[in-house]
C-alpha positions as CSV (number, residue, x, y, z in Angstrom):
1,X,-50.9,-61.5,31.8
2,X,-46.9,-60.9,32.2
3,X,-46.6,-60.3,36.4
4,X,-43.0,-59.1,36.6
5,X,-41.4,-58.6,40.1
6,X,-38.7,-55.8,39.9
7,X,-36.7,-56.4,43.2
8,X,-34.2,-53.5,44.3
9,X,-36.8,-51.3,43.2
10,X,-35.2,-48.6,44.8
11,X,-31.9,-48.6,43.4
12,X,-30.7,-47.1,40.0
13,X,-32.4,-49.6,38.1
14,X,-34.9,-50.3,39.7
15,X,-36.2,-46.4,39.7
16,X,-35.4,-46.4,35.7
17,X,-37.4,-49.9,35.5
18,X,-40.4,-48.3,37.6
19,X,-39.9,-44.8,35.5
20,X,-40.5,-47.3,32.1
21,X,-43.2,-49.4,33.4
22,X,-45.5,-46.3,32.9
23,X,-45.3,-47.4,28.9
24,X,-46.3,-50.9,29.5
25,X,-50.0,-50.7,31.6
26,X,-50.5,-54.0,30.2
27,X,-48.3,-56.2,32.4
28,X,-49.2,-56.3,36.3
29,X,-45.5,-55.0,38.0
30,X,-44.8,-56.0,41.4
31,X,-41.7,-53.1,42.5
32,X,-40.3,-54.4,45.8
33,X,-37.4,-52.3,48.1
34,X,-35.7,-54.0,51.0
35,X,-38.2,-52.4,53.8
36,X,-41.1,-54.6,51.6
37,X,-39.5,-57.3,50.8
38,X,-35.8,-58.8,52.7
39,X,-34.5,-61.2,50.1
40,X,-32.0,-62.5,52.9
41,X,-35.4,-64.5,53.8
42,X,-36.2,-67.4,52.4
43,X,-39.4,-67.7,53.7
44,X,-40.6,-64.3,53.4
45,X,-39.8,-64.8,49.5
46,X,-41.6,-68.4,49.5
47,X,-44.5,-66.7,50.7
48,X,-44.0,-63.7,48.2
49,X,-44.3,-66.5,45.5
50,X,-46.8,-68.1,46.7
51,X,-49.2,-65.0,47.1
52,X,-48.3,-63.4,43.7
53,X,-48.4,-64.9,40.5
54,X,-44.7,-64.2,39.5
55,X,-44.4,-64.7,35.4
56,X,-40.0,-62.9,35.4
57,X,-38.3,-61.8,38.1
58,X,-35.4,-59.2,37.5
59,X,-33.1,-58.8,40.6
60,X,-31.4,-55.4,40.4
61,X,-31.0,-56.1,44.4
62,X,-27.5,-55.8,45.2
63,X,-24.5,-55.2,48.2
64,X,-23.2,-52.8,46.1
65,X,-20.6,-51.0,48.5
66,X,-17.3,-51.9,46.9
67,X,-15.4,-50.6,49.7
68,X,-17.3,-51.8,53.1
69,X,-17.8,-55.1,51.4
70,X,-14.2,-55.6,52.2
71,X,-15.1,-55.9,56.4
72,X,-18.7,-57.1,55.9
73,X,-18.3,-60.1,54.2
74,X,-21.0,-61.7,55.8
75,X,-24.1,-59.2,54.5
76,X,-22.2,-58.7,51.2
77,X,-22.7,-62.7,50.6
78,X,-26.1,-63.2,51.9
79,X,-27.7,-60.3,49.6
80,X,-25.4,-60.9,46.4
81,X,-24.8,-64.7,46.3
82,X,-27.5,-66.9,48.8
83,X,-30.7,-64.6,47.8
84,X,-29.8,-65.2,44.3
85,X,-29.7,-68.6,44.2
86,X,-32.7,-68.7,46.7
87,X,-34.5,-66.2,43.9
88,X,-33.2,-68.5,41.1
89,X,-34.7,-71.4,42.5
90,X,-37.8,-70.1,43.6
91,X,-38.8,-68.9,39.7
92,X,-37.6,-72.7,38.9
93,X,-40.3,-73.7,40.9
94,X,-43.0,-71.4,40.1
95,X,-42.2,-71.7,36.3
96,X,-41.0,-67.9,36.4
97,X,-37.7,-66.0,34.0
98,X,-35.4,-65.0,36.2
99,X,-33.1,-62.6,35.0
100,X,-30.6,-61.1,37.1
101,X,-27.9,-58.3,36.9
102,X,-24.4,-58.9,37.7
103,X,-20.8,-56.9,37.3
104,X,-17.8,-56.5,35.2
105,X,-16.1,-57.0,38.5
106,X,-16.3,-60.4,37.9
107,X,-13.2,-60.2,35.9
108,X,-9.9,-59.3,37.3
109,X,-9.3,-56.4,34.7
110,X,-6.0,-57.3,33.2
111,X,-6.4,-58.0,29.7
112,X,-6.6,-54.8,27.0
113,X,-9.4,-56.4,24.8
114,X,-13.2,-56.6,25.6
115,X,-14.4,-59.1,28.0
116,X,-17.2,-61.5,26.4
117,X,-19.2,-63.3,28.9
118,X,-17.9,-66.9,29.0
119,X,-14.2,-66.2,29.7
120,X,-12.6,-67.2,32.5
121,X,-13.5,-65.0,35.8
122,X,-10.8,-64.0,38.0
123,X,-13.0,-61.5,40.7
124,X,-10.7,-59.5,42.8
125,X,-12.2,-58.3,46.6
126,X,-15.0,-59.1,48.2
127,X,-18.1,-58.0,46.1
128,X,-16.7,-59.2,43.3
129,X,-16.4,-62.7,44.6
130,X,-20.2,-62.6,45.9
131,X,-21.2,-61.0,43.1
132,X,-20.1,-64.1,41.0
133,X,-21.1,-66.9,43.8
134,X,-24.4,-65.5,43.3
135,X,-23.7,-66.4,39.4
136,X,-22.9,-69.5,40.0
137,X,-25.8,-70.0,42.4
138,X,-28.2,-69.3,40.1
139,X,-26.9,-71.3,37.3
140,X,-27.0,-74.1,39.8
141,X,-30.8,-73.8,41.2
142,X,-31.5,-72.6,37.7
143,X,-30.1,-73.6,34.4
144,X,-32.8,-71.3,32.2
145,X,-30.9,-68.0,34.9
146,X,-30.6,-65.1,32.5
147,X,-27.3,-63.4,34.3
148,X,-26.8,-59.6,32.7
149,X,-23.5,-57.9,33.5
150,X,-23.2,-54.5,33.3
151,X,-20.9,-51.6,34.4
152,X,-20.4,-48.1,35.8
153,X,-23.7,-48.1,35.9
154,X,-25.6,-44.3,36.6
155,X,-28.6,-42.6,36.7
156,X,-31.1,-39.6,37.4
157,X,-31.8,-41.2,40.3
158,X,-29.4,-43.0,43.6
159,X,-26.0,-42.2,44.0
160,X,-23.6,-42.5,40.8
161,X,-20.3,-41.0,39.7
162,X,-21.3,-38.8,37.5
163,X,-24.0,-36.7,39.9
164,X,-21.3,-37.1,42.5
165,X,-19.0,-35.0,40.0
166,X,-21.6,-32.5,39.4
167,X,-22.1,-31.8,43.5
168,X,-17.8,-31.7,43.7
169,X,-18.1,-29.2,40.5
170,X,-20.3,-26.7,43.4
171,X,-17.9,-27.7,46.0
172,X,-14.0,-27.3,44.8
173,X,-11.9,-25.6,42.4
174,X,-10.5,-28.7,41.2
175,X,-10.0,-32.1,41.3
176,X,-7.9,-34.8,40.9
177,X,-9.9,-38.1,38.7
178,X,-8.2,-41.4,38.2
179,X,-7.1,-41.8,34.3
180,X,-6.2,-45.5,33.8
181,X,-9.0,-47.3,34.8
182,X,-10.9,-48.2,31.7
183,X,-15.0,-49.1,31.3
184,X,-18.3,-49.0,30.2
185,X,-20.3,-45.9,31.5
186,X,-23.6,-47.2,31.4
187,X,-27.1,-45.0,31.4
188,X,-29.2,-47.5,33.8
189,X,-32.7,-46.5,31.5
190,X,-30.7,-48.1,29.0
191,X,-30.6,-51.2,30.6
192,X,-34.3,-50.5,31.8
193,X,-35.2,-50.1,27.9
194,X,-32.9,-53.7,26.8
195,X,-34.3,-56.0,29.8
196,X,-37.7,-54.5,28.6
197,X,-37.3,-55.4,24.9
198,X,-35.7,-59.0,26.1
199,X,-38.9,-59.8,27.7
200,X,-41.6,-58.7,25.7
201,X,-40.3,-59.1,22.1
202,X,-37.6,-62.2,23.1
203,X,-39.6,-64.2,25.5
204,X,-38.4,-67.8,24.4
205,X,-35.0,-67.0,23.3
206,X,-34.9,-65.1,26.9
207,X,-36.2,-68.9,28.8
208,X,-33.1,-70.6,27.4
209,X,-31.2,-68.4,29.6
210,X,-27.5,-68.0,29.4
211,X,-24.7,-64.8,30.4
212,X,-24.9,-61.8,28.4
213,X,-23.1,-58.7,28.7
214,X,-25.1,-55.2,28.2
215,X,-22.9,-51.9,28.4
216,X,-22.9,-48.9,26.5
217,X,-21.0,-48.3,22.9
218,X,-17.7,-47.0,23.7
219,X,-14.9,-46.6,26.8
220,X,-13.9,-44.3,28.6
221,X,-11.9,-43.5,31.8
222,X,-13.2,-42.2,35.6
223,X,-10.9,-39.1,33.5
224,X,-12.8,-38.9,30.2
225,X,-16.0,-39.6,32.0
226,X,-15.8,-36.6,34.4
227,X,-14.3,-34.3,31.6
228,X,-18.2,-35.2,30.4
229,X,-20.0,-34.1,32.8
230,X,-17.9,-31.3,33.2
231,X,-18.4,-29.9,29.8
232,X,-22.3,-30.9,29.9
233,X,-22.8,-28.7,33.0
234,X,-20.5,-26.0,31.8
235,X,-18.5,-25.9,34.8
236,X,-15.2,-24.4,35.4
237,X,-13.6,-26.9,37.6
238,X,-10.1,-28.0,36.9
239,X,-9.9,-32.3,36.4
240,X,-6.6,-33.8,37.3
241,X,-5.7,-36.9,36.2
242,X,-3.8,-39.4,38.3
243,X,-3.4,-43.0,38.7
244,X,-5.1,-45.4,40.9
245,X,-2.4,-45.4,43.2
246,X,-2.6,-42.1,44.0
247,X,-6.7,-42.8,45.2
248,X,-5.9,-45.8,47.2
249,X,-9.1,-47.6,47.8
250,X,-10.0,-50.6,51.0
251,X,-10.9,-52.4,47.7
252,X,-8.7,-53.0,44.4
253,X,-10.6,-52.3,40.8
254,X,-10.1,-53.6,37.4
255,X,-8.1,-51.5,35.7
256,X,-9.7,-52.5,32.4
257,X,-13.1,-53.7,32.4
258,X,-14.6,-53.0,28.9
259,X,-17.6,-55.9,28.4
260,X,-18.2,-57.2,24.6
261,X,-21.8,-56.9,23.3
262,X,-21.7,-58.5,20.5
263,X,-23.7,-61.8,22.0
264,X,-26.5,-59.6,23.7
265,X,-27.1,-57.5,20.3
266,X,-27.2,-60.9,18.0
267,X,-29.4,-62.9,20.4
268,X,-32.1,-60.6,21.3
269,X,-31.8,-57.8,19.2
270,X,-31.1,-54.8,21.6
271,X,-29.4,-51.7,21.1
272,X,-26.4,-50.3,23.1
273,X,-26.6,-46.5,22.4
274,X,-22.7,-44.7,22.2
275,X,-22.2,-43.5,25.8
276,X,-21.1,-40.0,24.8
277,X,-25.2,-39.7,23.5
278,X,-26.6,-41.6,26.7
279,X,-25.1,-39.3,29.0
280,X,-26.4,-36.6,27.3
281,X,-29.9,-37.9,27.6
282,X,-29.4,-38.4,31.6
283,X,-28.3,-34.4,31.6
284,X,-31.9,-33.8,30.2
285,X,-33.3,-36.2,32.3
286,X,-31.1,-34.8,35.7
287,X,-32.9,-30.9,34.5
288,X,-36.3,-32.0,33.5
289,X,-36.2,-33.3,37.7
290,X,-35.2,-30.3,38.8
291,X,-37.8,-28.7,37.1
């Protein structure tokens, strides 16, 4: 019987993972949040391991705080680099998939084409750099690592961009949304759905491991992105756009972080839905919990 362990099981994946696991009664899950389980300790996960018959691991656990990552180096490395190798190696010793989910933040953002997953890296700031020593970590400790790099990730559930802009919409008349930064919005039960497929239809091509890139179809600005939302919730608010300089931030961004999919979509077969027609399934999904 597949035993999967869903760690970060209170983030935005991790709540869209725990939302989809009610379609699959046949595997045992295992959804673990910081106050059960403190990946920072090694032993606490040997024992985990050791108690629980682990068959795939998938770490959404993450520092995610791009900003305070910048003066808390020291937290920011042990969750996103030394518990993922520690994680990696452990399913190399108990025989286990471990798939973990990484960040376009790995690259520096400079280019104009889409990033495909075995160019050269350039991360800029702090999370990015721990974000891809914990890459490398788990390459190291294990070779079969599936690594999944995603971006501008949101939900129904946590905090996200684009339920922050639907709390500003109540709040001001207008606001001013940064135009030339370029991505990937990304509907995290997407993700949920793709990692899903990988393991159950795509077990063996899924052992080999490798880096993959999952996003939606499409870009978009923080600009386009918000004009989304806005015209979803039928609010009057007026969207400036302005550049990045004029939102400083402790942290610099990628100004152009679009992720190729091509090598995800041939190898296991997944779909990356346009992100225009994902965000309008999170609007339903965003009413149908207020109901």
């Amino acid at each position: 019987m597949e035993q999967i362990l869903v760690t970060g099981a209170n983030g935005q994946l991790g709540s869209e993972l725990r939302l989809l696991s009610a379609q699959y009664k046949h595997i045992g899950w295992h959804f673990v949040g910081h106050s059960d389980l403190d990946i920072t300790n090694s032993n606490a996960l040997a024992r985990f391991f050791e108690q629980h018959p682990i068959t795939t691991l998938i770490n959404c656990a993450a520092y995610t705080a791009v900003d305070k990552a910048e003066t808390n180096y020291d937290q920011a490395y042990a969750i996103n680099a030394t518990a993922v190798g520690n994680l990696a190696q452990l399913c190399h010793i108990h025989k286990a998939q471990f798939i973990h989910i990484s960040t376009d933040f790995v690259f520096d953002g400079t280019q104009n084409t889409p990033y495909h997953p075995h160019q050269t890296v350039n991360p800029i700031g702090v999370y990015a750099q721990t974000k891809y020593a914990g890459e490398q970590l788990a390459m190291q400790h294990n070779p079969n690592s599936l690594i999944i790099r995603t971006a501008w990730v949101y939900s129904a559930f946590g905090n996200n961009f684009p339920k922050t802009m639907l709390r500003l919409f109540a709040q001001q008349p207008n606001l001013n949304i940064v135009y030339d930064q370029i991505g990937c919005p990304t509907y995290a039960a997407d993700i949920a759905s793709a990692l899903l497929h990988i393991i159950i239809h795509q077990k063996e091509k899924a052992a080999q491991g490798g880096i993959f890139h999952y996003v939606n179809a499409g870009v978009a600005s923080w600009y386009d992105l918000a004009m989304a939302v806005r015209q979803l919730s039928g609010s009057n608010c007026i969207l400036n756009a302005i550049e990045s300089h004029q939102y400083p931030t402790p942290a610099k961004r990628p100004h152009y972080s679009v992720l190729a999919t091509n090598e995800i979509r041939a190898t296991f077969g997944v779909q990356t839905p346009y992100w225009h027609d994902a965000l309008a399934r999170w609007w339903t999904a965003i009413n149908l919990n207020k109901s």
